[in-house]
MMTF fields as JSON, N, C-alpha, C and O atoms, coordinates in Angstrom:
{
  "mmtfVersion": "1.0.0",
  "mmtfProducer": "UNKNOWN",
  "numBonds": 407,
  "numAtoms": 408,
  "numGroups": 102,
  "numChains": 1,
  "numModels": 1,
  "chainsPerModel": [1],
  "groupsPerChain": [102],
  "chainIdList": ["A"],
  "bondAtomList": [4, 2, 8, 6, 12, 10, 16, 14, 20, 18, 24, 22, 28, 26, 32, 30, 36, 34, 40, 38, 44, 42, 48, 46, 52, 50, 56, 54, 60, 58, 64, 62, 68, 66, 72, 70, 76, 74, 80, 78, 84, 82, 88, 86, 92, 90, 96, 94, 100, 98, 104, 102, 108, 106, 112, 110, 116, 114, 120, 118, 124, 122, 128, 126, 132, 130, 136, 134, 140, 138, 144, 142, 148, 146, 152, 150, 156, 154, 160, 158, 164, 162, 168, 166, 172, 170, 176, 174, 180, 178, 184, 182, 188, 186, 192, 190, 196, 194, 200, 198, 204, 202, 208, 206, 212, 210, 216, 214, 220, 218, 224, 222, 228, 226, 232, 230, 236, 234, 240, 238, 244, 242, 248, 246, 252, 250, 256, 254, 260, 258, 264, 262, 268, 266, 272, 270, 276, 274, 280, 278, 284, 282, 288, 286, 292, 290, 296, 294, 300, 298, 304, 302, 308, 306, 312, 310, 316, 314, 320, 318, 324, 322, 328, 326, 332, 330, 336, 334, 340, 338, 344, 342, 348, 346, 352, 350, 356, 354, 360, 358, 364, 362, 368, 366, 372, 370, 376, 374, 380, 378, 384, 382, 388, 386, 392, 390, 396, 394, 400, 398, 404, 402],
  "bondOrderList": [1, 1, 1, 1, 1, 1, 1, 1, 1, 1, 1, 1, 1, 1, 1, 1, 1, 1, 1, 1, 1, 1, 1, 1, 1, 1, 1, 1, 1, 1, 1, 1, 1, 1, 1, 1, 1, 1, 1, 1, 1, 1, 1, 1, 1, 1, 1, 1, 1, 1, 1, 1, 1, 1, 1, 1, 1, 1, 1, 1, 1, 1, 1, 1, 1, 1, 1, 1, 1, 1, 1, 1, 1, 1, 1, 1, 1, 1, 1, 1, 1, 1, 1, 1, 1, 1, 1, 1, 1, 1, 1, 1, 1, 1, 1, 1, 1, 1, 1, 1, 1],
  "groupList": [{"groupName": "UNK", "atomNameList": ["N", "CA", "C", "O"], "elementList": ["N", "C", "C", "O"], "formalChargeList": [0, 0, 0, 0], "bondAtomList": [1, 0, 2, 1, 3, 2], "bondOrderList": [1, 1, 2], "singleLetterCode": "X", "chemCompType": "L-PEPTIDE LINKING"}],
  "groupTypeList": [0, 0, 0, 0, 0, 0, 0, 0, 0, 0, 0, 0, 0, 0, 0, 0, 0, 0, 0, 0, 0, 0, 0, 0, 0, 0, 0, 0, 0, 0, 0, 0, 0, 0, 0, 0, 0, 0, 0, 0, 0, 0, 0, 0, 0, 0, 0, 0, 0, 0, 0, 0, 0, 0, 0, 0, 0, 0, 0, 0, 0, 0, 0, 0, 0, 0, 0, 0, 0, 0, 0, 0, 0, 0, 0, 0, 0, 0, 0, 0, 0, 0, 0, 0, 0, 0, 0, 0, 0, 0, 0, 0, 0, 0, 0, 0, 0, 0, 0, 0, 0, 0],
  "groupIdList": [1, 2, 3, 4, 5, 6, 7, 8, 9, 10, 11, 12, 13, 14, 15, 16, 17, 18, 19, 20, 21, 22, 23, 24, 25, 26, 27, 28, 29, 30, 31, 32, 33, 34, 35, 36, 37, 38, 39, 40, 41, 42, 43, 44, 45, 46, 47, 48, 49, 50, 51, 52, 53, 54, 55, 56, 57, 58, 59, 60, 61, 62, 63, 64, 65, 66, 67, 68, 69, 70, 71, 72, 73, 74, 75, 76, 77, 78, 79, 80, 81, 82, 83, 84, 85, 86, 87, 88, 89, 90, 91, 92, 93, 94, 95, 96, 97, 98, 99, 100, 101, 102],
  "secStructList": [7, 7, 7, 7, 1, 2, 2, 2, 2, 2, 2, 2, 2, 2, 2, 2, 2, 2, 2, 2, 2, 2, 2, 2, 2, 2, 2, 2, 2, 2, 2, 2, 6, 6, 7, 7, 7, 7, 7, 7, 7, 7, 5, 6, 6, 6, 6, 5, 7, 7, 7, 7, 7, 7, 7, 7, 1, 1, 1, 7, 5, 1, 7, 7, 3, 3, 3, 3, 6, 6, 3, 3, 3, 3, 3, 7, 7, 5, 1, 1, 1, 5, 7, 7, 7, 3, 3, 3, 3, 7, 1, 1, 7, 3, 3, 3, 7, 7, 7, 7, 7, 7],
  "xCoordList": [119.695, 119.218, 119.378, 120.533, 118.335, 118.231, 118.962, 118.947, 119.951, 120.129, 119.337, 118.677, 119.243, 118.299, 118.454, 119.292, 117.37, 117.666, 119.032, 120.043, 118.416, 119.085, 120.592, 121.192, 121.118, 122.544, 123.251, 124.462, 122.78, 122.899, 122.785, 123.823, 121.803, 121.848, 123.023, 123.83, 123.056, 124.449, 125.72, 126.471, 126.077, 126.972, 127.628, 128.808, 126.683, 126.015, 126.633, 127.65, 126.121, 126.546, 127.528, 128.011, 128.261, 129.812, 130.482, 131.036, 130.488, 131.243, 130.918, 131.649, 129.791, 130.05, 130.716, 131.337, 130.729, 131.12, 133.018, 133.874, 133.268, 134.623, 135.161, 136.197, 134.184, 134.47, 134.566, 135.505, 133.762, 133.776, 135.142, 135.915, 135.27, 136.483, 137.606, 138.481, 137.998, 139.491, 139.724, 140.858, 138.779, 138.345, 138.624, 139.309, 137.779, 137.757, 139.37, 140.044, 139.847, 140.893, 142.236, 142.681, 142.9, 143.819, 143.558, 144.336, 142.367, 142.165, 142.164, 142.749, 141.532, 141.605, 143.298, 143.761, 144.1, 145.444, 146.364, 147.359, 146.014, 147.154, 146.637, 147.394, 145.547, 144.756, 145.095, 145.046, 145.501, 146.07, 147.498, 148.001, 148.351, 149.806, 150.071, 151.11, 148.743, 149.376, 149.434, 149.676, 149.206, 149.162, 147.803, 146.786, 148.283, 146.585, 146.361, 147.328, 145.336, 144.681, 145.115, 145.017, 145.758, 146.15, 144.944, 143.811, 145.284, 144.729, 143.574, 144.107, 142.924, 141.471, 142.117, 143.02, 141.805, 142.044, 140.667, 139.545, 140.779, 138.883, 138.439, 139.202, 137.168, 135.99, 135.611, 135.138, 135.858, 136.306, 134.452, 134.088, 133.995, 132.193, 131.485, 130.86, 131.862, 131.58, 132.173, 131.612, 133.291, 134.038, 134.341, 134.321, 134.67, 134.44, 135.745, 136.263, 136.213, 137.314, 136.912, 136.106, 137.791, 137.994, 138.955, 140.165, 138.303, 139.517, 139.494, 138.463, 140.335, 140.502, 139.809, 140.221, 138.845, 138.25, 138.474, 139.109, 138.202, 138.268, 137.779, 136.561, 138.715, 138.855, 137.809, 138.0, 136.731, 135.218, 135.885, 136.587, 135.545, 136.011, 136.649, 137.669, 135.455, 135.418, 135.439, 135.0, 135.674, 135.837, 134.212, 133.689, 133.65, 132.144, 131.349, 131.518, 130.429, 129.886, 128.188, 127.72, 127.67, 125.832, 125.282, 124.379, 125.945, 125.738, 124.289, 124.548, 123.243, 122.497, 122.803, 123.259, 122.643, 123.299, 122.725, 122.367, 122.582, 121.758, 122.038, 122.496, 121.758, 122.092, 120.749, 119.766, 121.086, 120.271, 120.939, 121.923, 120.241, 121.148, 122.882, 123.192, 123.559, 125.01, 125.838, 126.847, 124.972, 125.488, 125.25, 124.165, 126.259, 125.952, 126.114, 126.865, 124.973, 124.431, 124.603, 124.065, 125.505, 125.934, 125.548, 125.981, 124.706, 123.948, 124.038, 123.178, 124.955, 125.106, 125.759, 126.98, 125.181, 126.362, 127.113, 127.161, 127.898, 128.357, 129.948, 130.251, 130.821, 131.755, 132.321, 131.891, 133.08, 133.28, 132.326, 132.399, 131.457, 129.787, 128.706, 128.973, 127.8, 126.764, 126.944, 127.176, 126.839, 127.743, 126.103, 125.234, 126.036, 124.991, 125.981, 125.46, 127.413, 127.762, 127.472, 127.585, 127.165, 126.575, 127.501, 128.307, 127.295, 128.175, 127.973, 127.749, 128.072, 127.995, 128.936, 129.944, 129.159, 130.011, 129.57, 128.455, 130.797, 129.956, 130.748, 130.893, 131.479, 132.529, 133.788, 134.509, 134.003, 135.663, 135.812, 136.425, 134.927, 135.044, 134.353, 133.315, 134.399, 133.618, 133.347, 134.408, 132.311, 131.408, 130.973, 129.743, 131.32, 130.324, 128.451, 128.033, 127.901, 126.276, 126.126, 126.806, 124.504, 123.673, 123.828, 123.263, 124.825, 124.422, 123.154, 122.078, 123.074, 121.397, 121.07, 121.955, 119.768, 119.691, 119.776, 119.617, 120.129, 120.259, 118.834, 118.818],
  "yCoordList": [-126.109, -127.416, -127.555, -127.561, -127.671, -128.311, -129.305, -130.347, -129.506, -130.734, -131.548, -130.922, -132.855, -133.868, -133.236, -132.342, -133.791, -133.675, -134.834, -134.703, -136.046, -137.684, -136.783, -136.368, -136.533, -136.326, -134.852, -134.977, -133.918, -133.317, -134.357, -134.772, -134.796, -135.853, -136.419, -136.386, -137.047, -138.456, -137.545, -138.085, -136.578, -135.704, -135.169, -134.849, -135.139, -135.11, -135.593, -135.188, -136.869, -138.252, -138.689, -139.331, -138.553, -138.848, -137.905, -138.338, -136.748, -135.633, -136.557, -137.365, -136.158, -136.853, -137.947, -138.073, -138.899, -140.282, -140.088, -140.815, -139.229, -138.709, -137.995, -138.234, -137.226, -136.331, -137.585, -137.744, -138.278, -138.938, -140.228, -140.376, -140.737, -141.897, -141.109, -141.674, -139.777, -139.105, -138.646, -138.543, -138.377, -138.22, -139.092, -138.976, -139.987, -141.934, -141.964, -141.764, -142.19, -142.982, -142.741, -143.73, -141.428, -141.29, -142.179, -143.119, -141.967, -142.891, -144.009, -144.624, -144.648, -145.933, -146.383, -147.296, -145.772, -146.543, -146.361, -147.078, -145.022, -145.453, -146.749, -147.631, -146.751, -147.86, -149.366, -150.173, -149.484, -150.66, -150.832, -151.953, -149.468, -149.455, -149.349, -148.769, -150.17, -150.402, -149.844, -150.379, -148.322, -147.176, -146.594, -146.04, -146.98, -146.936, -145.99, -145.238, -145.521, -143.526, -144.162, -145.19, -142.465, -141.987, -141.94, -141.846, -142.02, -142.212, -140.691, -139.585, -140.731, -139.853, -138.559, -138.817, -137.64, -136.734, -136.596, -136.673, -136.395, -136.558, -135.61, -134.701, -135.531, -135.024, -133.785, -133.929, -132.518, -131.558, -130.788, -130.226, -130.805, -130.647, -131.018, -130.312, -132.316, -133.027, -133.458, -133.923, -133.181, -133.76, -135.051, -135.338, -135.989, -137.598, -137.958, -137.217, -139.408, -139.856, -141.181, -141.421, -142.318, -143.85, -144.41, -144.557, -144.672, -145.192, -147.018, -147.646, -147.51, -148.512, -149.412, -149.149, -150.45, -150.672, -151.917, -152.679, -152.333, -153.85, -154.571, -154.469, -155.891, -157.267, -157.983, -158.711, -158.089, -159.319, -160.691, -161.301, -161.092, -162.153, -163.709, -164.368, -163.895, -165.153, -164.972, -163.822, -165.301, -165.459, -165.945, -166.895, -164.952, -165.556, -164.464, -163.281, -164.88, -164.313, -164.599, -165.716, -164.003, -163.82, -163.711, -164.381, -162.892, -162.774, -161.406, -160.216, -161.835, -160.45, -159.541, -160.091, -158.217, -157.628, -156.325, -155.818, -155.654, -154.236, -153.442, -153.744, -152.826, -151.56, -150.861, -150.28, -151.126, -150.421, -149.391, -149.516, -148.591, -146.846, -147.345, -147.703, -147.18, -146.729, -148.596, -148.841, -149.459, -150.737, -151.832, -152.395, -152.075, -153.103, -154.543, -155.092, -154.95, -156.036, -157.424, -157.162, -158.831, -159.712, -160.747, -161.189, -161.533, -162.754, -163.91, -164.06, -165.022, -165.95, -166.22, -166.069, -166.6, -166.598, -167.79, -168.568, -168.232, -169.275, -168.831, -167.638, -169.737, -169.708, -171.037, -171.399, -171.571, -172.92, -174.368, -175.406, -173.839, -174.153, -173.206, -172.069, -173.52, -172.707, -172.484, -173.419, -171.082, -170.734, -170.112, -169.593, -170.353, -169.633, -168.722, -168.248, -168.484, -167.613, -166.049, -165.447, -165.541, -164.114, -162.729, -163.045, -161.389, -160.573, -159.1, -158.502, -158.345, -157.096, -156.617, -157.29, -155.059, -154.118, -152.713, -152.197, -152.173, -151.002, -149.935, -148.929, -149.955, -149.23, -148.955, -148.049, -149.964, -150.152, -151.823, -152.154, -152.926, -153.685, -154.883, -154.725, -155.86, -157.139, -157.875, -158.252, -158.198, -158.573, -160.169, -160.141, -161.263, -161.987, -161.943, -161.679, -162.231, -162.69, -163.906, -164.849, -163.558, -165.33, -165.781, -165.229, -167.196, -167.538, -167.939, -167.553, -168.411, -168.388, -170.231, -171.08, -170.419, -171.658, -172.536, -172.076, -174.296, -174.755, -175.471, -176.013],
  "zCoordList": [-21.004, -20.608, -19.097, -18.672, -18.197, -17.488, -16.754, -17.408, -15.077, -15.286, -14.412, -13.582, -14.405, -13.684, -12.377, -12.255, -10.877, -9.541, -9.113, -8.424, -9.959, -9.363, -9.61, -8.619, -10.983, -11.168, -10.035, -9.854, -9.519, -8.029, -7.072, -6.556, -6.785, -5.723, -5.602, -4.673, -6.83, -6.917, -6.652, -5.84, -7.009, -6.67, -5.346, -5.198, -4.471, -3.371, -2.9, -2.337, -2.996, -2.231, -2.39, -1.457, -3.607, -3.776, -2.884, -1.874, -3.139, -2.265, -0.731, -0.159, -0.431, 1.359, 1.553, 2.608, 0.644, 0.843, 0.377, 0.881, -0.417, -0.498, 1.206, 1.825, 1.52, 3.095, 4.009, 4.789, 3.899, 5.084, 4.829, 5.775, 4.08, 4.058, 4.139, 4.795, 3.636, 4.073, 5.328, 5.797, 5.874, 7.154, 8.458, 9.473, 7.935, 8.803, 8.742, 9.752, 7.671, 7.208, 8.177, 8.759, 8.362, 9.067, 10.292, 10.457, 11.34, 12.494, 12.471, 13.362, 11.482, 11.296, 10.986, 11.67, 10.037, 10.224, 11.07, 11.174, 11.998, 13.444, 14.221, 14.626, 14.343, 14.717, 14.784, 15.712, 13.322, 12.687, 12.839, 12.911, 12.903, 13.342, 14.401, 14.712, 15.871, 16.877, 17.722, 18.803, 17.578, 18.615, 19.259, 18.843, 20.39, 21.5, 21.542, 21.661, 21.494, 21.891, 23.54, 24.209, 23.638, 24.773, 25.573, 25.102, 27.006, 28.072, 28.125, 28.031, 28.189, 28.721, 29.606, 30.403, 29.508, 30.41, 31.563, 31.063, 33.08, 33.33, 32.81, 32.485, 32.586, 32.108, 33.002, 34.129, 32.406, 33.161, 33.085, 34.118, 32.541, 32.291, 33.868, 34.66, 33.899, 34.842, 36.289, 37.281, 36.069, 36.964, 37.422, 38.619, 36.362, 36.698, 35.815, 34.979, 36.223, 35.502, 35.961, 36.861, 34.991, 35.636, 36.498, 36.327, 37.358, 37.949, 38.36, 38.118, 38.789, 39.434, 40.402, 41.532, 40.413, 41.571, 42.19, 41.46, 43.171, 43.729, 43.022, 42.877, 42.077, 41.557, 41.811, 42.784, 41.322, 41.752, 42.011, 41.204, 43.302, 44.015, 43.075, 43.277, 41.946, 40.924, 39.933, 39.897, 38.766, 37.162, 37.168, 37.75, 36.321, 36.187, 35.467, 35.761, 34.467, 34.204, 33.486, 33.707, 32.992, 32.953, 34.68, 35.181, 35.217, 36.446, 36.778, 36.955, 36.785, 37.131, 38.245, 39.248, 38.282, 39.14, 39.153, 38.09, 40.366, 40.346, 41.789, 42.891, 41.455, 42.856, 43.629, 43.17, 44.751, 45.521, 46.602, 47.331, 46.46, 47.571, 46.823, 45.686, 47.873, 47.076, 47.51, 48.171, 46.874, 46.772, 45.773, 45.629, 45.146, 43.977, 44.53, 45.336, 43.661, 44.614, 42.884, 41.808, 43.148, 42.081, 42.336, 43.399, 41.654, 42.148, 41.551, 40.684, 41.727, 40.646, 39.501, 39.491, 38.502, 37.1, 36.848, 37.801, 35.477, 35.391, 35.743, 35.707, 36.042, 36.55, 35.84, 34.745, 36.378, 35.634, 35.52, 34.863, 36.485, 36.38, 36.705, 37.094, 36.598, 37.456, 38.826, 39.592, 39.272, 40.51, 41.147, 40.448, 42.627, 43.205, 44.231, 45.239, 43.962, 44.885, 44.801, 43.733, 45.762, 45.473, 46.35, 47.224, 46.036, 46.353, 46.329, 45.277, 47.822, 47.665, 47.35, 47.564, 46.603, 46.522, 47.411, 47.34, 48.335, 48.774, 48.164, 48.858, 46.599, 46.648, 46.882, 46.464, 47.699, 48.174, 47.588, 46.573, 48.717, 48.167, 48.094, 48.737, 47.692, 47.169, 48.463, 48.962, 49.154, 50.304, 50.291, 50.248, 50.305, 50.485, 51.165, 52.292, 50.204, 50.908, 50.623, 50.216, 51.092, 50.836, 49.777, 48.833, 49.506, 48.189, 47.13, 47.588, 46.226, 45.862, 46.46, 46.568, 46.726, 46.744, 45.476, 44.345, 45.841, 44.817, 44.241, 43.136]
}
């Protein structure tokens, strides 16, 4: 006798769905017991890591913002109101510009 495709299939799918939750599971409960994944080693492929940068001048945010050549450029945003204050970055650090008009 023959057996069905569906009953392989379903078999299938239990097994993966068995692989994958014993799997998940260890990560997920250090997770829950509090313990932070360790800090990143840099990215040795690439050569890049995170680091630290200069504090944006105001608490604010929906701020549009974009870069041109090697400067990020922050325009506006709510703050504890609607803020038209605006702001370069050249990388080191936070610049006043033109604010936006009102």
């Amino acid at each position: 006798m023959k057996k069905p495709k569906t009953t392989l299939l379903c078999r299938a799918a239990f097994c993966l769905l068995w692989f994958l939750l014993f799997t998940t599971l260890p990560a997920a409960a250090q997770s829950r017991d509090g313990n932070a994944p360790q800090a990143a080693e840099p990215d040795t492929l690439f050569n890049c890591s995170w680091s630290a940068a200069a504090v944006y001048p105001i608490t604010v945010l929906d701020n549009p913002m974009t870069a041109v050549g090697s400067n990020l450029y922050s325009f506006g945003g709510v703050s504890t109101a609607i803020t038209g204050s605006s702001y370069k970055f050249d990388g080191t650090s936070w610049t006043p510009i033109a604010p936006l008009p009102v």
